[in-house]
N, C-alpha and C positions, 0 to 999 in steps of 0.2 A: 267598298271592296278593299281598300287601299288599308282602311284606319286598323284592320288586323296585324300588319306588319308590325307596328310598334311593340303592340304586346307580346309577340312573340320574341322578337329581338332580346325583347328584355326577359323574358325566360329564360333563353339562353344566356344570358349573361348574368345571370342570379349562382345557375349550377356550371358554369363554364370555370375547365380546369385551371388551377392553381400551381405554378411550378417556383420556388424558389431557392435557387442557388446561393451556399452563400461560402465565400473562401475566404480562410483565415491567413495570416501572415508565414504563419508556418506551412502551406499549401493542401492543409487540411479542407477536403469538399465537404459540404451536406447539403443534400437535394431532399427538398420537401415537397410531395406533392398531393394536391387537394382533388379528388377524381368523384365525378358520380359515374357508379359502376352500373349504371341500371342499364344502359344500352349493351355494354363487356357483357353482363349477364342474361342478357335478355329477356328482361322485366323486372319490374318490382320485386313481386314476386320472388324469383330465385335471389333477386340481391336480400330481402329480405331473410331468407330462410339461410342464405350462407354467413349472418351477423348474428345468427341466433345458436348456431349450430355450436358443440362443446369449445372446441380449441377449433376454430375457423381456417387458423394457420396452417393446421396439420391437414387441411381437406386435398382435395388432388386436385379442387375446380380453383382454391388459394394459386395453388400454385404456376396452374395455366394463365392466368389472373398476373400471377408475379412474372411467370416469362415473357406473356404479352407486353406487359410496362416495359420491362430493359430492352425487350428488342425492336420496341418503337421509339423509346426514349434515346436517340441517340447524341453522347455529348461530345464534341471532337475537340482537342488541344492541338493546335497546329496539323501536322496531316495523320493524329494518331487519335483512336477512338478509344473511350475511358471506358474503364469496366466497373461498371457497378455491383455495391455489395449491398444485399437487404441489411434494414439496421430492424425497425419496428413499422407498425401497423397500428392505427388507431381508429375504429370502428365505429359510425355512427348512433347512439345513442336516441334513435328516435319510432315512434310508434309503426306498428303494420300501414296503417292507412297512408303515412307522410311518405312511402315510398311507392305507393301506385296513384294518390291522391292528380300529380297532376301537379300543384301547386306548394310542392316543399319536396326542394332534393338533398336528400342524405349525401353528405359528401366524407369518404374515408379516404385518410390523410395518412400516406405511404414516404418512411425515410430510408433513405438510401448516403449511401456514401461513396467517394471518389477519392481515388489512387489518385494525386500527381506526382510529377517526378522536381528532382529539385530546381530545374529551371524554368518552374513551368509560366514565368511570368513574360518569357521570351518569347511565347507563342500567343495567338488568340483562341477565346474558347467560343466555339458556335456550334448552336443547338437546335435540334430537326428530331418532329415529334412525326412519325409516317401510321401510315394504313393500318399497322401492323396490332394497334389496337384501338379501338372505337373511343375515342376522348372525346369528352362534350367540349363545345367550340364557343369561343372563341378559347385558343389557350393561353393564359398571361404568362407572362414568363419574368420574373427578376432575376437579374444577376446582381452580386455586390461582393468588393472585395477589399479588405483593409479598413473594416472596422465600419463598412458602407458609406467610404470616402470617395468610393469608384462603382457607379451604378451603371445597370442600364433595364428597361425597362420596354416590351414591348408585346403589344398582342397576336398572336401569330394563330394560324389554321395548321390544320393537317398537312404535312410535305412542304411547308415551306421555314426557309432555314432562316434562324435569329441571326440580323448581323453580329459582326464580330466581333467580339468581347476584348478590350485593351486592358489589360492589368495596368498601366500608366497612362489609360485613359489617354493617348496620343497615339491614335491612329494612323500607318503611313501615309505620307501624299503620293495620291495616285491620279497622272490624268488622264484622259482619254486615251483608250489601246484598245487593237484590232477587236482583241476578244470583245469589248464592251460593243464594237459594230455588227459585230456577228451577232451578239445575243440579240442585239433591239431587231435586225434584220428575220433574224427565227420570230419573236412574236410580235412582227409586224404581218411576217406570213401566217400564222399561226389565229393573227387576230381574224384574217381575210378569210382562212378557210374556214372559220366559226360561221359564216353566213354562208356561205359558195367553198363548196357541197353539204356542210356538215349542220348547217342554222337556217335551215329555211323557215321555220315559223318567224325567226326574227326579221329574215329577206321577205316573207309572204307581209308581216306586219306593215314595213314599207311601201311594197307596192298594195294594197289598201290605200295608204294614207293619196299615192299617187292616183290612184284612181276615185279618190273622191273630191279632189282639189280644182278650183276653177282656173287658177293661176300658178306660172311658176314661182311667184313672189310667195303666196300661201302655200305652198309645198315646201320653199325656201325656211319660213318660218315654224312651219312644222315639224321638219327635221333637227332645225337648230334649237329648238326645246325638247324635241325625243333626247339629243346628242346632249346635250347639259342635264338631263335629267339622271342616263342611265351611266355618267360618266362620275357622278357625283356617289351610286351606289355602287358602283363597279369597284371605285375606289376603295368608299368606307368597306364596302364588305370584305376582300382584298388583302386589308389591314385590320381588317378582325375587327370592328368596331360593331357591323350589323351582320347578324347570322341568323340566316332563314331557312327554312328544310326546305330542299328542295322539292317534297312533296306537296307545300306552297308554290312553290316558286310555277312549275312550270304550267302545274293548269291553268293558274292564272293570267301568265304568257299566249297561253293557248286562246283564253277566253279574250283575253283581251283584243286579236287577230279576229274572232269574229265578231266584236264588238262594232270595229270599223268598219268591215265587210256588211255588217246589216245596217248599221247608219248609213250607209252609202245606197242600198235598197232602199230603205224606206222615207228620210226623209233629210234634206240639207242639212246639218247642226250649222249654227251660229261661229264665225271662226272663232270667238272665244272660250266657246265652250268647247269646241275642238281641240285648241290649244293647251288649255286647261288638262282635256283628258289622255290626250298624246301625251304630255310630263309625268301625270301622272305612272300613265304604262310604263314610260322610256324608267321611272324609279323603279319598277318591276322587270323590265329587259333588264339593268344592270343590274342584278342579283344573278340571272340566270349567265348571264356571261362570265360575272365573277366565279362562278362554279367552275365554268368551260377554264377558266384562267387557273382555279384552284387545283383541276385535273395534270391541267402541266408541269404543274411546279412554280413555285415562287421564289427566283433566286433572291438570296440574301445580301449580295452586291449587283449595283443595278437594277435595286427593286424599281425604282421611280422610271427608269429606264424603259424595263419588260413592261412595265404599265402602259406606259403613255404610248407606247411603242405597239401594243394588243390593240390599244383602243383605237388607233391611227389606222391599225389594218382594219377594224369593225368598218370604219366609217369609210376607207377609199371602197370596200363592197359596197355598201350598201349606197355608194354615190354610181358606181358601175351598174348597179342593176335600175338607178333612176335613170341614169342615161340611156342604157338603152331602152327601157319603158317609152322614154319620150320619145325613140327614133321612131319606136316599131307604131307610138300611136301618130306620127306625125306622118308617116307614111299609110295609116289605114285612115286618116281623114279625110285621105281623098278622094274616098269614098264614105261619103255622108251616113247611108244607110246603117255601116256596121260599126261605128264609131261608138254610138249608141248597143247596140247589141254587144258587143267585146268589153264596153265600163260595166254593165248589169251583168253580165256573163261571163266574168272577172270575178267581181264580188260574189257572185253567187258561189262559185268552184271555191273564193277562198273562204267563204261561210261555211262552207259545207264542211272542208278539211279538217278547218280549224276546230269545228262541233267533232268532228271524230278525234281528234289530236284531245281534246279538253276530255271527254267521256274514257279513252284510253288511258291516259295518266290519272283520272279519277278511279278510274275503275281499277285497272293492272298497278 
């Protein structure tokens, strides 16, 4: 189930965009960037037929194409946003089939150019690629400045901003201030409501695992391998390293919820192979969380912050909904009879959702 993530990962990061900045001493910019337009154009297909077309340039869907880039491309020198000039256009050179095939993405390589002003090494330059046009992901981004004495280097998604570019590479010191408590406080909350109200497949995932455990020690150990699992992908994807469609992602969240739910029906697993397949999952929950993380934004200061800070609020829900689990069963044990009817009648409700939840995102 699992061993498909890889190769996709790495799809995406064969045709994932290309951006590189590069500033000369005189404060001349050039942005260069490496794009497959198949998703902008939607399909092969039309990207195809717009590479073949007389002067491409001169077409109207060129031009939708060019304003999409500038007005997601955004590049900010201190608190002023630059204005980009098209410079040229270089057009992939490769057959019909490499562009629907699946397995070879034509990448057209767009330069652009940047007005600075004469002090511009006084500010920082930080850069935020948004919604505004469909870039394949992960997006790399270089900066280099002064002969590429002064780099920086990083892989970024959609909406979230590059840290800040130092022309003298000597960043202020900055320490702890209010604003940085507020942030981690917002996607601490932020993390919490990703399960309670807004992630119940990941909340229903848990109480599964609760209701098929004999112990609170084996519940203890199952959560803290789900918790290392999806904290590990939550991270890398986050940071642009693994990118997965979300048309992967969630069915297989989905499936995975009633995977537990019917183990739990039919027959005890082995805690190690329990173990085993809860990490598993928990490396599939942190894909789908990193999405819910990618939806809010990614600040560019206090990235590590917003992070650990999201994943803090996952984990105190999803410890609220074990505890109270535990109350509500500790209080129906005593009465024997339904103890038993409420763990099979549990799973069963959460098999059944989860079947509809999996067949919906497969189907819609």
């Amino acid at each position: 189930m699992l061993l498909c993530l890889p190769g996709v990962a790495q799809a995406h990061l064969l045709n994932m965009t290309r951006v590189n900045v590069t500033v000369s001493d005189e404060g001349q910019a050039v942005v260069t960037m490496d794009v497959d337009l198949t998703k902008a154009m939607e399909g092969g297909e039309a990207y195809y037929a717009l590479t073949r077309t007389t002067e491409p340039q001169q077409s109207t869907r060129f031009a939708q194409l060019l304003a999409g880039l500038e007005q997601a491309s955004q590049i900010s020198l201190g608190d002023k946003q630059l204005s980009w000039q098209f410079s040229a256009v270089s057009w992939p050179d490769a057959p019909a089939e490499d562009f629907t095939s699946g397995l070879a993405w034509p990448m057209t390589r767009f330069v652009f150019t940047l007005d600075l002003p004469d002090n511009f090494t006084r500010s920082a330059l930080v850069a935020v690629f948004t919604d505004a046009f469909k870039f394949e992901e992960p997006i790399a981004l270089n900066i280099s400045y002064n002969s590429e004495q002064v780099t920086l280097s990083r892989w970024l998604v959609r909406n979230q901003a590059s840290p800040a570019f130092y022309f003298d590479a000597q960043p202020p010191a900055e320490g702890l201030t209010s604003a940085d408590v507020k942030l981690w406080a917002n996607y601490l909350k932020q993390g919490m409501l990703h399960i309670v109200p807004f992630g119940w497949d990941h909340a229903l995932f848990v109480l599964g695992l609760f209701l098929g455990v004999a112990s609170l020690r084996q519940l203890a150990l199952l959560i803290t391998g789900f918790t290392l699992a999806h904290t590990v992908t939550l991270g890398l994807a986050t940071y642009g390293a693994i990118v997965v469609s979300g048309h992967i992602i969630e069915p297989v969240i989905a499936l995975s919820i009633a995977w537990i739910a019917i183990e739990n029906l039919l027959f005890k697993p082995h805690p190690v192979w329990r173990f085993m397949l809860v990490f598993g999952f928990g490396l599939v929950h942190g894909l789908g969380f990193a999405q819910a993380l990618k939806e809010l934004g990614i600040p560019s200061s206090g990235y590590v912050g917003a992070l650990v800070s999201f994943n803090l609020g996952v984990e105190f829900a999803q410890l609220g909904i074990v505890i109270l689990a535990f109350v509500i069963m500790k209080l129906i044990k005593r009465f024997s009879r339904l103890t038993a009817m409420v763990t099979r009648g549990g799973s069963v409700c959460i098999a059944l959702l989860a079947g509809f939840w999996f067949a919906q995102r497969v189907l819609g």
